[in-house]
C-alpha positions, 0 to 999 in steps of 0.5 A: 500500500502506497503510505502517501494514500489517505485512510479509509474512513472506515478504518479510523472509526473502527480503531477509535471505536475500539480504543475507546472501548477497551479505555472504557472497559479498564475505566469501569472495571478500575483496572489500576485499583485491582492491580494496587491492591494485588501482589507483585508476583500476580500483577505480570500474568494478569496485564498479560491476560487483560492485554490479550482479551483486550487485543481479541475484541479489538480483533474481532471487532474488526474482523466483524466490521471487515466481514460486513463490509465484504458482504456489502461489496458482494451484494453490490456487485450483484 
């Protein structure tokens, strides 16, 4: 891909829609409160596992978002 092209539009929404998702979620669940109160040796396994969920939304909305648009493309060509 040429970098001096624009971005679609629709990737950046869902990039926003996704970080403002995962920033939400660790904002309700008070993420900074759960690893003050934990001790060190736990701390390391829990970011990893939480940072990993987080990527699968992120991933899985994306994929959804791609999925529809490709059906849509399909249908139109029709």
């Amino acid at each position: 891909m040429n970098s001096t092209n624009k971005k679609e539009p629709w990737k950046i929404v869902v990039f926003t829609l996704s970080v403002a998702f995962i920033v939400f979620m660790w904002v309700k669940k008070d993420i900074t409160a759960i690893y003050a109160k934990m001790p060190s040796e736990d701390i390391l396994p829990l970011f990893a596992t939480t940072v990993a969920v987080s990527l699968l939304k992120v991933a899985a909305i994306a994929g959804a978002v791609l999925l529809i648009k490709w059906i849509v493309g399909k249908v139109k060509k029709k």
